[in-house]
N, CA and C atoms as a LAMMPS dump frame, in Angstrom:
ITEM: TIMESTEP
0
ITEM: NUMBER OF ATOMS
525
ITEM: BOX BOUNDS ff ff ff
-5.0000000000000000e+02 5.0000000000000000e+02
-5.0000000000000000e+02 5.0000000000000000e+02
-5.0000000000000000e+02 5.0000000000000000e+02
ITEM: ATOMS id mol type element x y z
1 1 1 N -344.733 -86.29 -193.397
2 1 2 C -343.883 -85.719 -192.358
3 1 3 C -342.68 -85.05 -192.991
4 2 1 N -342.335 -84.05 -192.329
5 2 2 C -341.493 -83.143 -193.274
6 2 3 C -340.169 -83.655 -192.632
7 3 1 N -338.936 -84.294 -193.223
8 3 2 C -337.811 -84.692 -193.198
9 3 3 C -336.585 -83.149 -193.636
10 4 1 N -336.189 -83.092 -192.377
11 4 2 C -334.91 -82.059 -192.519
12 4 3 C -333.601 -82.549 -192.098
13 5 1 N -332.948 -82.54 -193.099
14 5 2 C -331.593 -83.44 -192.369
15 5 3 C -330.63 -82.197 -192.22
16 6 1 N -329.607 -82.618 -191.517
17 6 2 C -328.394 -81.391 -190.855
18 6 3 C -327.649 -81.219 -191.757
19 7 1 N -327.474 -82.099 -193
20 7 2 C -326.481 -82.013 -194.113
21 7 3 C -327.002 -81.091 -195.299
22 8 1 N -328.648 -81.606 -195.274
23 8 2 C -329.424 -80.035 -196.207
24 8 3 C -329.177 -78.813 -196.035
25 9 1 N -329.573 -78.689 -194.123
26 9 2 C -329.2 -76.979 -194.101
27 9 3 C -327.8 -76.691 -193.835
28 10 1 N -326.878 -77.511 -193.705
29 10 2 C -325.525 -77.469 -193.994
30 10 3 C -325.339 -76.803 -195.435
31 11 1 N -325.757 -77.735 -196.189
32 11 2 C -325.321 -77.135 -197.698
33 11 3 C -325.99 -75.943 -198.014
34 12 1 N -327.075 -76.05 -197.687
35 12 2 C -327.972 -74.525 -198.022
36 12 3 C -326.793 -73.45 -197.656
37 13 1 N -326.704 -73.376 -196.025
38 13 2 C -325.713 -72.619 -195.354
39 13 3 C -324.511 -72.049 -196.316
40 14 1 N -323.963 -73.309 -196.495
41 14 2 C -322.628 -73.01 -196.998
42 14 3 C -322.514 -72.135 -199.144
43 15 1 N -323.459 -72.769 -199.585
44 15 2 C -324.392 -72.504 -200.924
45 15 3 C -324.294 -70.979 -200.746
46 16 1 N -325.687 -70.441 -199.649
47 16 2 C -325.761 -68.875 -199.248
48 16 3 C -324.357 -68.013 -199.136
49 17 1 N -323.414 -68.584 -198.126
50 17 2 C -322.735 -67.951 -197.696
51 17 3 C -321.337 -68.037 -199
52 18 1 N -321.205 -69.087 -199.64
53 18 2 C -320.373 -68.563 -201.158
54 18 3 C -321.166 -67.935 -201.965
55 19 1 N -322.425 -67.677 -202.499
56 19 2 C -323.263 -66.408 -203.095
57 19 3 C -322.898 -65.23 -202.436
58 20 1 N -322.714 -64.679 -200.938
59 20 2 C -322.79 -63.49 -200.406
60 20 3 C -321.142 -63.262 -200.696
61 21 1 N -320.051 -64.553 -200.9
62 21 2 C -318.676 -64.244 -200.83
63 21 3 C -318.816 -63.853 -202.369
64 22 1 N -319.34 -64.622 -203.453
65 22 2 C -319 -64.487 -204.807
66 22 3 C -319.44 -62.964 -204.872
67 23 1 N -320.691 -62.741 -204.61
68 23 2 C -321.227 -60.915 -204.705
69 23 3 C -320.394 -60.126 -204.187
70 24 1 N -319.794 -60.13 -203.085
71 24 2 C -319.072 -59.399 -202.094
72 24 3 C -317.612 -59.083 -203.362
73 25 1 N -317.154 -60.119 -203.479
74 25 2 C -316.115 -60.36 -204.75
75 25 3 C -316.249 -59.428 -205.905
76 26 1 N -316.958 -59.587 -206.458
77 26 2 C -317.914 -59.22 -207.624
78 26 3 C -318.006 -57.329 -207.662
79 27 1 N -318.574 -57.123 -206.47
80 27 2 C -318.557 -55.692 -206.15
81 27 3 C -317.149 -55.008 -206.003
82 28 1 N -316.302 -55.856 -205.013
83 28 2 C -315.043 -55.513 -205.237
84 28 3 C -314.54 -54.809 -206.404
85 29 1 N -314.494 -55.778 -207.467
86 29 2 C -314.441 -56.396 -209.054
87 29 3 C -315.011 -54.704 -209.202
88 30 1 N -315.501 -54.506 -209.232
89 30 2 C -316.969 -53.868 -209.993
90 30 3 C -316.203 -52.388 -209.359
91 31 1 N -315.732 -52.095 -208.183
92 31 2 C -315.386 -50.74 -207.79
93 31 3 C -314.006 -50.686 -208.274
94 32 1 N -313.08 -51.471 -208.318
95 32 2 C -311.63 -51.599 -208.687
96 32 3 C -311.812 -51.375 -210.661
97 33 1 N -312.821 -51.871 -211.152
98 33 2 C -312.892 -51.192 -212.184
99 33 3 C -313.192 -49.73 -212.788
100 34 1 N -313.978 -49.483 -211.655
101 34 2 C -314.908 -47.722 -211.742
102 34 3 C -313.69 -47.034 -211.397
103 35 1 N -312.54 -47.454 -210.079
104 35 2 C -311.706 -46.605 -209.816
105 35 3 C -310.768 -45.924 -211.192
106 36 1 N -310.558 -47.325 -211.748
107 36 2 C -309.441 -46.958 -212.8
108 36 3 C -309.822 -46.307 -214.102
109 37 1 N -311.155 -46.622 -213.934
110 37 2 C -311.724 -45.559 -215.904
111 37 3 C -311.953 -44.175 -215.275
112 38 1 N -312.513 -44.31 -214.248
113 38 2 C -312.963 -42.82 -213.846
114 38 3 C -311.89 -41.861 -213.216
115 39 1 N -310.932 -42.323 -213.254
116 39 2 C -309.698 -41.197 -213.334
117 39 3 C -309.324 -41.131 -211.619
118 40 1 N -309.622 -42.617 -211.189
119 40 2 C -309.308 -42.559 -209.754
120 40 3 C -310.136 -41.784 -208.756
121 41 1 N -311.534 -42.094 -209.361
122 41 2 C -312.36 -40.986 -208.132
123 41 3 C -313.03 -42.107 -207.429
124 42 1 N -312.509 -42.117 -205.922
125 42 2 C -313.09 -43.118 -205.256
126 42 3 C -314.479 -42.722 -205.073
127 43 1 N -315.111 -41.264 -205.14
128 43 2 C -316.972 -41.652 -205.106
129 43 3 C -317.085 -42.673 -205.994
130 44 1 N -317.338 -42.753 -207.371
131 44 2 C -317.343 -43.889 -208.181
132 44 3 C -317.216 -44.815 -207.369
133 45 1 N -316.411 -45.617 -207.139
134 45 2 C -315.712 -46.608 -207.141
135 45 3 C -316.647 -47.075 -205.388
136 46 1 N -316.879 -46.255 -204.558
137 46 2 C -317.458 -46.577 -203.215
138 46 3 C -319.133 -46.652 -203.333
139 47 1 N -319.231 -45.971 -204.66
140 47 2 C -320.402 -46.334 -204.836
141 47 3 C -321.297 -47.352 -205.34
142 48 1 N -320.314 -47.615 -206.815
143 48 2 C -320.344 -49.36 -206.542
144 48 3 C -320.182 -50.266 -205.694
145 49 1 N -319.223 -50.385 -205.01
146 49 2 C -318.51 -51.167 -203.75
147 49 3 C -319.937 -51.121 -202.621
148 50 1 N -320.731 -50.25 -202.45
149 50 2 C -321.531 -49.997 -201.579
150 50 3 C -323.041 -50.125 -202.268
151 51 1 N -323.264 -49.618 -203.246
152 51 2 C -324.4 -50.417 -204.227
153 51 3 C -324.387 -52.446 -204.038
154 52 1 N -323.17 -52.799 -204.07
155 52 2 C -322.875 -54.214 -203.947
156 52 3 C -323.182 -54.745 -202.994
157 53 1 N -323.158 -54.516 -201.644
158 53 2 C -323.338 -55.118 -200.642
159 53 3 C -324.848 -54.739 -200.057
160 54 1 N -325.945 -54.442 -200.798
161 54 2 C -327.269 -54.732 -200.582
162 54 3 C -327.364 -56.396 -200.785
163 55 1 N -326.925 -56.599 -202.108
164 55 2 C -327.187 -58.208 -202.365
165 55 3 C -326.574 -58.952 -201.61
166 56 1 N -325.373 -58.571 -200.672
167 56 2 C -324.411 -59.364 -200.108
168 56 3 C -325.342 -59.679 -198.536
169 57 1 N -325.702 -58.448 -198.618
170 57 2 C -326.791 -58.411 -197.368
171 57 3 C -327.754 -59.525 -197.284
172 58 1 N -328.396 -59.332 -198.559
173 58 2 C -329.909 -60.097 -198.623
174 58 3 C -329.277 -61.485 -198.504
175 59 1 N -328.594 -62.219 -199.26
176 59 2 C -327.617 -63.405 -198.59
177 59 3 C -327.607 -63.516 -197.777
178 60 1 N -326.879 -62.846 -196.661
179 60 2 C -326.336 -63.642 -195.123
180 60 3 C -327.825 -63.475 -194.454
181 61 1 N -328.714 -62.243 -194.974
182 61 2 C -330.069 -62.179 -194.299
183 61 3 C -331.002 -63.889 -194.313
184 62 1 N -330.43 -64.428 -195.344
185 62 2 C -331.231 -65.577 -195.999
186 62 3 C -331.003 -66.829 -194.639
187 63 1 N -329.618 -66.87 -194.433
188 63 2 C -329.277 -67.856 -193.653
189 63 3 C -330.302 -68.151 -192.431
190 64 1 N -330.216 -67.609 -191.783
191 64 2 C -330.71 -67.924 -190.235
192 64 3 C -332.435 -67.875 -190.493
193 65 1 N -333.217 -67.223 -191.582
194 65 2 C -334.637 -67.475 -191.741
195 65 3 C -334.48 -68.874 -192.706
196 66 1 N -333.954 -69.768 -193.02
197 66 2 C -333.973 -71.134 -193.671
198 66 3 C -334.536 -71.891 -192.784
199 67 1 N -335.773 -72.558 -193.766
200 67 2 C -336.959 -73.626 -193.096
201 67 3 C -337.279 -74.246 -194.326
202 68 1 N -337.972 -74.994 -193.765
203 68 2 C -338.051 -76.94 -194.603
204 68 3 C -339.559 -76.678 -195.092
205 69 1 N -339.61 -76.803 -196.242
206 69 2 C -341.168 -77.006 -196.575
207 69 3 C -341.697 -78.428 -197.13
208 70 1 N -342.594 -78.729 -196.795
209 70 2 C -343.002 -79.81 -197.821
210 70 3 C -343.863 -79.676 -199.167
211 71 1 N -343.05 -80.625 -200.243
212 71 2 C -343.625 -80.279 -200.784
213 71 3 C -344.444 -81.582 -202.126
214 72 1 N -344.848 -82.071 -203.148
215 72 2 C -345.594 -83.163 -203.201
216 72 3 C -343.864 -83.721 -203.911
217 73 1 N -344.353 -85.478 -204.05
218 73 2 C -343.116 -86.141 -204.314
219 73 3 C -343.306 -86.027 -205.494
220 74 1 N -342.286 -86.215 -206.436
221 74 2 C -340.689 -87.424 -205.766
222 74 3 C -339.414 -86.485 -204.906
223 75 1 N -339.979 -84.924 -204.636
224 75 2 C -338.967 -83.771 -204.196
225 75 3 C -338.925 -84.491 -202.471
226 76 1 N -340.52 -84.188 -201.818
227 76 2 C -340.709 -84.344 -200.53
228 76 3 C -340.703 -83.025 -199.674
229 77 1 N -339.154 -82.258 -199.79
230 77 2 C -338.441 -80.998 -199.125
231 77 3 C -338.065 -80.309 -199.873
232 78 1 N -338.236 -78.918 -199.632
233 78 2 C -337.044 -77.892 -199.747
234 78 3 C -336.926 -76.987 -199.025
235 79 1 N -335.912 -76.543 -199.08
236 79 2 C -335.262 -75.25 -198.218
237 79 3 C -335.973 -74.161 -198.859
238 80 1 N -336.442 -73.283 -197.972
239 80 2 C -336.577 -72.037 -198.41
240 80 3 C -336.501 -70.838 -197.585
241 81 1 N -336.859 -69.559 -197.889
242 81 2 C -336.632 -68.776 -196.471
243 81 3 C -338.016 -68.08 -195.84
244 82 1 N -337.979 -68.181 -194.481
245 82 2 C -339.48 -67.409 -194.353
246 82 3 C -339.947 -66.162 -193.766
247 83 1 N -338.778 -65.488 -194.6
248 83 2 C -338.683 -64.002 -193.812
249 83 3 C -339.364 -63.17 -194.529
250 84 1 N -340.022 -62.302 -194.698
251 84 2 C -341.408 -61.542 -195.002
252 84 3 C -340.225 -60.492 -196.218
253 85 1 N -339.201 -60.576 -195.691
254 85 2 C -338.293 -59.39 -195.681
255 85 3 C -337.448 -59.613 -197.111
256 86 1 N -337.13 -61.16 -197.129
257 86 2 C -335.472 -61.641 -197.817
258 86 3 C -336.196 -61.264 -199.14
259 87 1 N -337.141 -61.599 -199.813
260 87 2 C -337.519 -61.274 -201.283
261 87 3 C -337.257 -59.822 -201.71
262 88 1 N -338.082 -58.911 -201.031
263 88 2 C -337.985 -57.472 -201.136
264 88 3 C -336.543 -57.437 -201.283
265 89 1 N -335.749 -58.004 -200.313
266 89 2 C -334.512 -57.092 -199.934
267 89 3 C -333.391 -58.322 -201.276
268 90 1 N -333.924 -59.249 -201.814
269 90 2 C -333.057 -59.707 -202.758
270 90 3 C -333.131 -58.938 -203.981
271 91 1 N -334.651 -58.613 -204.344
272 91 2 C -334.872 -57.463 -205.591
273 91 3 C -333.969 -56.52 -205.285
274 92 1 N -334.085 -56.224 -204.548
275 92 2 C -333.761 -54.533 -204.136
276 92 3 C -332.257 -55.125 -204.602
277 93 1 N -331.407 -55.9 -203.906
278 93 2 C -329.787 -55.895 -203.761
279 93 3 C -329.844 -56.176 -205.42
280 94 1 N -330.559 -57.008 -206.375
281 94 2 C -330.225 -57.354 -207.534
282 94 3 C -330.408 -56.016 -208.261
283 95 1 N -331.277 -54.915 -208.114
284 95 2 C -331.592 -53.513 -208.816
285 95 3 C -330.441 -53.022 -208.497
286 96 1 N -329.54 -53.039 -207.142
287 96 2 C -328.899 -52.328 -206.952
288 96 3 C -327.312 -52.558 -207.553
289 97 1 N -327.433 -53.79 -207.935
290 97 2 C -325.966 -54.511 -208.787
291 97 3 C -326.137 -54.315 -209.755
292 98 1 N -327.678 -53.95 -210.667
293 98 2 C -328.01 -53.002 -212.066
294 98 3 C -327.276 -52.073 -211.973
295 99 1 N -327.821 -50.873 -211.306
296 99 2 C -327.255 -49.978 -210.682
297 99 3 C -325.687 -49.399 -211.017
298 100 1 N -325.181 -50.354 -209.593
299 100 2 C -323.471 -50.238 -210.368
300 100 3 C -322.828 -50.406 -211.456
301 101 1 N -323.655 -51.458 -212.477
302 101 2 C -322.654 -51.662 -213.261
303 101 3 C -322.97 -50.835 -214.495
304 102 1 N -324.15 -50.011 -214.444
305 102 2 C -324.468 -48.695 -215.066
306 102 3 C -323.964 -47.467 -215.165
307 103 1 N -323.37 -47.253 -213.7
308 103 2 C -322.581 -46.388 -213.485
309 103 3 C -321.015 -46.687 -214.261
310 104 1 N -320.769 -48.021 -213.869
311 104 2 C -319.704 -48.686 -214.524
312 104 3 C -319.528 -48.44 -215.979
313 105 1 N -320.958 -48.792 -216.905
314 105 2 C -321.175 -48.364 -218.066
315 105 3 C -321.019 -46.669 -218.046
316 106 1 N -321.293 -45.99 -217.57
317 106 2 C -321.508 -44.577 -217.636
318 106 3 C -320.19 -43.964 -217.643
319 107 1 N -319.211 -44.28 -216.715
320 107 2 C -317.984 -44.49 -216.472
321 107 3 C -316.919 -44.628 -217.62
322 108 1 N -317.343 -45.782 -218.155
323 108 2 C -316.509 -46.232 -219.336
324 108 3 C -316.619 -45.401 -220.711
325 109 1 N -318.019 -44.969 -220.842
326 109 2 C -318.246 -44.056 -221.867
327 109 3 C -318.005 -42.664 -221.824
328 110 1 N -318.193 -42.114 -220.395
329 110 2 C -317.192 -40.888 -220.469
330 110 3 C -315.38 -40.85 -220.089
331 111 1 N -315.118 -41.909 -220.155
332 111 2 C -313.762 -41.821 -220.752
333 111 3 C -313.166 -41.959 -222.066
334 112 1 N -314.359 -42.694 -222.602
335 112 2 C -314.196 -43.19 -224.066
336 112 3 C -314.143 -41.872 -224.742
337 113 1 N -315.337 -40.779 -224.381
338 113 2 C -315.358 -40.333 -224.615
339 113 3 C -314.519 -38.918 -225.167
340 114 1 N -313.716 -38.848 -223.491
341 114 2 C -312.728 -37.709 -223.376
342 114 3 C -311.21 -38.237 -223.883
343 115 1 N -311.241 -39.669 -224.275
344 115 2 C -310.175 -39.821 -225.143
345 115 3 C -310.302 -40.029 -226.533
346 116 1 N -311.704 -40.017 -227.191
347 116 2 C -312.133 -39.436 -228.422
348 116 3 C -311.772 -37.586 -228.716
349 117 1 N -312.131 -37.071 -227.913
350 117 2 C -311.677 -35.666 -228.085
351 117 3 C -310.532 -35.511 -227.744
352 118 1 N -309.532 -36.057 -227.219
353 118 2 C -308.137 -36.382 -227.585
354 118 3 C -307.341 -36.365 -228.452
355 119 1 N -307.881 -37.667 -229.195
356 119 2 C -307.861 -37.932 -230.662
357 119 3 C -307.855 -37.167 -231.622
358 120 1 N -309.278 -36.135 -231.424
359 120 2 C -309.784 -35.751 -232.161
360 120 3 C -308.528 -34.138 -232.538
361 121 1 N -308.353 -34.026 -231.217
362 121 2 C -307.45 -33.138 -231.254
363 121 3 C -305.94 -33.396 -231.641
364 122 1 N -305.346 -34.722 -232.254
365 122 2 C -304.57 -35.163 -232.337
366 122 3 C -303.067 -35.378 -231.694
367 123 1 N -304.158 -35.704 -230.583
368 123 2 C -303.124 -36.055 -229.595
369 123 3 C -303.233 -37.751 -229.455
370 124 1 N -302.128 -37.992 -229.406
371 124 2 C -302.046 -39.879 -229.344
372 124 3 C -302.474 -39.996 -227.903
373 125 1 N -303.436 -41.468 -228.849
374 125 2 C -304.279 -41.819 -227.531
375 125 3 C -304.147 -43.559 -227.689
376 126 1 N -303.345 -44.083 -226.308
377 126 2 C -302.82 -45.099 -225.531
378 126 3 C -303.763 -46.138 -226.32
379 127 1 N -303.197 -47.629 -226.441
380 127 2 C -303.843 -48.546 -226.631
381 127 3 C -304.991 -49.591 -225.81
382 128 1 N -305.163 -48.794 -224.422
383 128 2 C -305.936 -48.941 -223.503
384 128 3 C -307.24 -48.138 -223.781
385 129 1 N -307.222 -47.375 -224.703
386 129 2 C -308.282 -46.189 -224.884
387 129 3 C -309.262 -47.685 -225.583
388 130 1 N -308.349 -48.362 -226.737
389 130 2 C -309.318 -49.064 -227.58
390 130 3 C -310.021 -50.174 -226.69
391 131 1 N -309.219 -50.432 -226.033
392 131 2 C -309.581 -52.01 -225.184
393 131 3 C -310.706 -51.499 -224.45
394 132 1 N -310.661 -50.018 -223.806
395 132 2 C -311.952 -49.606 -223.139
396 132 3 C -313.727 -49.687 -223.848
397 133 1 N -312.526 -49.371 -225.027
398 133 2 C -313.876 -48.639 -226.228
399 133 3 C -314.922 -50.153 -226.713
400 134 1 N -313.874 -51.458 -226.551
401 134 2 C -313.985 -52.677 -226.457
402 134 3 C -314.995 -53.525 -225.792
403 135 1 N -314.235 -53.054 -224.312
404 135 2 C -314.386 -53.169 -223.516
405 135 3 C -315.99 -53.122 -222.921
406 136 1 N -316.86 -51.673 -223.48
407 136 2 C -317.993 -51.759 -223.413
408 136 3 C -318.812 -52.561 -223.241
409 137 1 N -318.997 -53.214 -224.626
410 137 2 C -319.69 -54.238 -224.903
411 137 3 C -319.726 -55.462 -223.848
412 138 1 N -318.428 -55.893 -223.091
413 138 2 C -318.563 -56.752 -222.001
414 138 3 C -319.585 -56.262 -220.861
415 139 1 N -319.175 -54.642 -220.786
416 139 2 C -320.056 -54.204 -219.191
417 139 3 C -321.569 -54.342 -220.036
418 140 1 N -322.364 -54.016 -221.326
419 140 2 C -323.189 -54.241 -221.585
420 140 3 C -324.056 -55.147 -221.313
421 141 1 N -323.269 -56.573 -221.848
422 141 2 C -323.547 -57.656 -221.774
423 141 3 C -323.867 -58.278 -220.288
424 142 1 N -322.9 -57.869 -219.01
425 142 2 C -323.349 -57.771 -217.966
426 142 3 C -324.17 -57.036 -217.788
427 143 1 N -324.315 -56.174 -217.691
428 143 2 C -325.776 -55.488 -217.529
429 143 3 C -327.39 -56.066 -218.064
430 144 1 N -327.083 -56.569 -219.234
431 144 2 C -328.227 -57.293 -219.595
432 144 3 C -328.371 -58.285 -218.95
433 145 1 N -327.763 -58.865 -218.207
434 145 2 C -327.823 -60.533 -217.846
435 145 3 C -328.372 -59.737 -216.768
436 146 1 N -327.679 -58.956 -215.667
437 146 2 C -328.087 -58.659 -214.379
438 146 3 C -329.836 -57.843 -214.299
439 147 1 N -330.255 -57.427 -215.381
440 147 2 C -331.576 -56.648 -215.632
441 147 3 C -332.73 -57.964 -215.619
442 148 1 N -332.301 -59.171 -216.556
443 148 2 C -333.043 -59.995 -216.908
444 148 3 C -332.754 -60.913 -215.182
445 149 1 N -331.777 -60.932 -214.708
446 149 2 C -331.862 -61.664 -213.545
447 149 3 C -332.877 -61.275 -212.425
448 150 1 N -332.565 -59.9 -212.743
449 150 2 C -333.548 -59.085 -211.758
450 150 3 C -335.156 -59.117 -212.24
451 151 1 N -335.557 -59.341 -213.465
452 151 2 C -336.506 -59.215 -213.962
453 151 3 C -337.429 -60.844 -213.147
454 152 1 N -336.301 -61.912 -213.886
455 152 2 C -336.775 -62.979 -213.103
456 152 3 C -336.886 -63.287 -212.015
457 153 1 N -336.334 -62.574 -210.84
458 153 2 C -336.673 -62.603 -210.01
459 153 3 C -337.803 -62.023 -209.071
460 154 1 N -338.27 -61.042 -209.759
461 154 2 C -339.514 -60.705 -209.902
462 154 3 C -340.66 -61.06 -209.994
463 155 1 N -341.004 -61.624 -211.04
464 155 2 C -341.554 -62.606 -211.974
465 155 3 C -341.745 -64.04 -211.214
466 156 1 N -340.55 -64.391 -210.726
467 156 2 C -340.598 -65.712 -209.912
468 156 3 C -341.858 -65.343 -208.661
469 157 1 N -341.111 -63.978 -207.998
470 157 2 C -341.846 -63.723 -206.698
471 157 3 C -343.256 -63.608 -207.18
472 158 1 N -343.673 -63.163 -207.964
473 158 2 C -345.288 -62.856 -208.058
474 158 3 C -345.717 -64.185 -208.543
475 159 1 N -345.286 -64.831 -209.326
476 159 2 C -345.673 -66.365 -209.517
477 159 3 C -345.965 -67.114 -207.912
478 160 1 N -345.136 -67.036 -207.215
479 160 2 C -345.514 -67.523 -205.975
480 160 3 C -346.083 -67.176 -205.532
481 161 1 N -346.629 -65.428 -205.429
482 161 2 C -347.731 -65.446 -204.803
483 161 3 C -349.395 -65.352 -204.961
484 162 1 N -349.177 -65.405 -206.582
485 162 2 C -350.202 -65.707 -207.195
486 162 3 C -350.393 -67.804 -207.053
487 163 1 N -349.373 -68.37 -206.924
488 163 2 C -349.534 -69.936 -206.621
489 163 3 C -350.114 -69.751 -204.981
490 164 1 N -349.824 -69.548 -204.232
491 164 2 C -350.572 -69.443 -202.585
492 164 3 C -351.415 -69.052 -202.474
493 165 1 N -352.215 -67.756 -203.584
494 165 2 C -353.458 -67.429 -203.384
495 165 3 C -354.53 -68.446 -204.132
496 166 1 N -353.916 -68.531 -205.436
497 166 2 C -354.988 -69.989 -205.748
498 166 3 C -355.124 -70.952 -204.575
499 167 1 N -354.563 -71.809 -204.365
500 167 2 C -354.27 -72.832 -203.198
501 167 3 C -355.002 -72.529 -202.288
502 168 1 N -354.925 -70.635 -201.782
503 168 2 C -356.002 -70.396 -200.297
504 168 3 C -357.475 -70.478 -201.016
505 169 1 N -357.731 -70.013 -202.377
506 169 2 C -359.078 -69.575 -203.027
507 169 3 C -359.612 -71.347 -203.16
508 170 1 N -358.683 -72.308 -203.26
509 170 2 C -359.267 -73.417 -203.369
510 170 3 C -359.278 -74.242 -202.206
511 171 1 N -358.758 -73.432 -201.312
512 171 2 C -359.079 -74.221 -199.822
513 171 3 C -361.318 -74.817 -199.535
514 172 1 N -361.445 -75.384 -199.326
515 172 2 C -362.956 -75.552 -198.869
516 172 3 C -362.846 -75.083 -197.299
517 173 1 N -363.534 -73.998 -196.842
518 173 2 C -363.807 -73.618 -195.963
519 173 3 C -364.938 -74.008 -194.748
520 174 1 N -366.167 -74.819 -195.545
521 174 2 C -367.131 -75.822 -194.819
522 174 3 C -367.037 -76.549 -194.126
523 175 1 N -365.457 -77.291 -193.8
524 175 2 C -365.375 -78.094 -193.106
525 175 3 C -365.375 -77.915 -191.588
């Protein structure tokens, strides 16, 4: 018998809804940075901000499709969601937080850039130029994490549905 207590989908609830605040955050984060390398051009900056809130989406989408599965012990339950929709639309929001912070990368390197030819022209160039030039390597490093997140999440989804089709292929149908 499948056991759902009010304190599970409580926490689930509350779990979801700080993921959609931390992303929501995050994107913020993510356009307030594009504004300032890219020379204050809010396209940039709205385009991240708006790239961001696909994932923020697929979150609050998650809430209200949360249902109890059973599953073998010592687990019993878990939460999961059973909307046809939330997977697609979590890939999608995680490609799309690739996305921004590419642009973000793209961003950073054509400033790096146009204060290399600065330089080059010997004109003094601010100690913010280096921290940018620095700086890279952090948006990189995010970017890799967010590619491989997205990758696994992928990967997860087809695992599951390659696990449900075994399970139906080993159903006995004779009965």
């Amino acid at each position: 018998m499948l056991t759902l207590s009010q304190s599970d989908y409580t926490a689930d609830v509350v779990i979801s809804c700080a993921s959609a605040l931390f992303h929501l955050t995050n994107g913020a984060f993510t356009a307030l940075r594009a504004y300032a390398i890219s020379n204050h051009s809010v396209l940039v900056a709205s385009a991240g901000f708006l790239l961001s809130l696909v994932l923020v989406t697929a979150e609050i989408h998650e809430i209200p499709t949360i249902v109890g599965a059973t599953v073998p012990d010592p687990i019993g339950c878990v939460l999961s969601s059973d909307s046809t929709i939330w997977k697609p639309l979590l890939v999608a929001g995680q490609a799309c937080t690739v996305v921004a912070e590419a642009l973000l990368v793209i961003a950073t390197w054509r400033h790096i850039y146009t204060a290399k030819s600065a330089n080059d022209a010997r004109i003094d160039t601010p100690i913010t130029s280096v921290l940018l030039r620095d700086g890279t390597l952090y948006f990189i490093a995010i970017l890799a994490a967010l590619i491989l997140d997205t990758t696994l999440t992928v990967i997860m989804g087809v695992g599951i549905i390659l696990m449900h089709l075994s399970r139906f292929a080993d159903t006995d149908v004779s009965d």
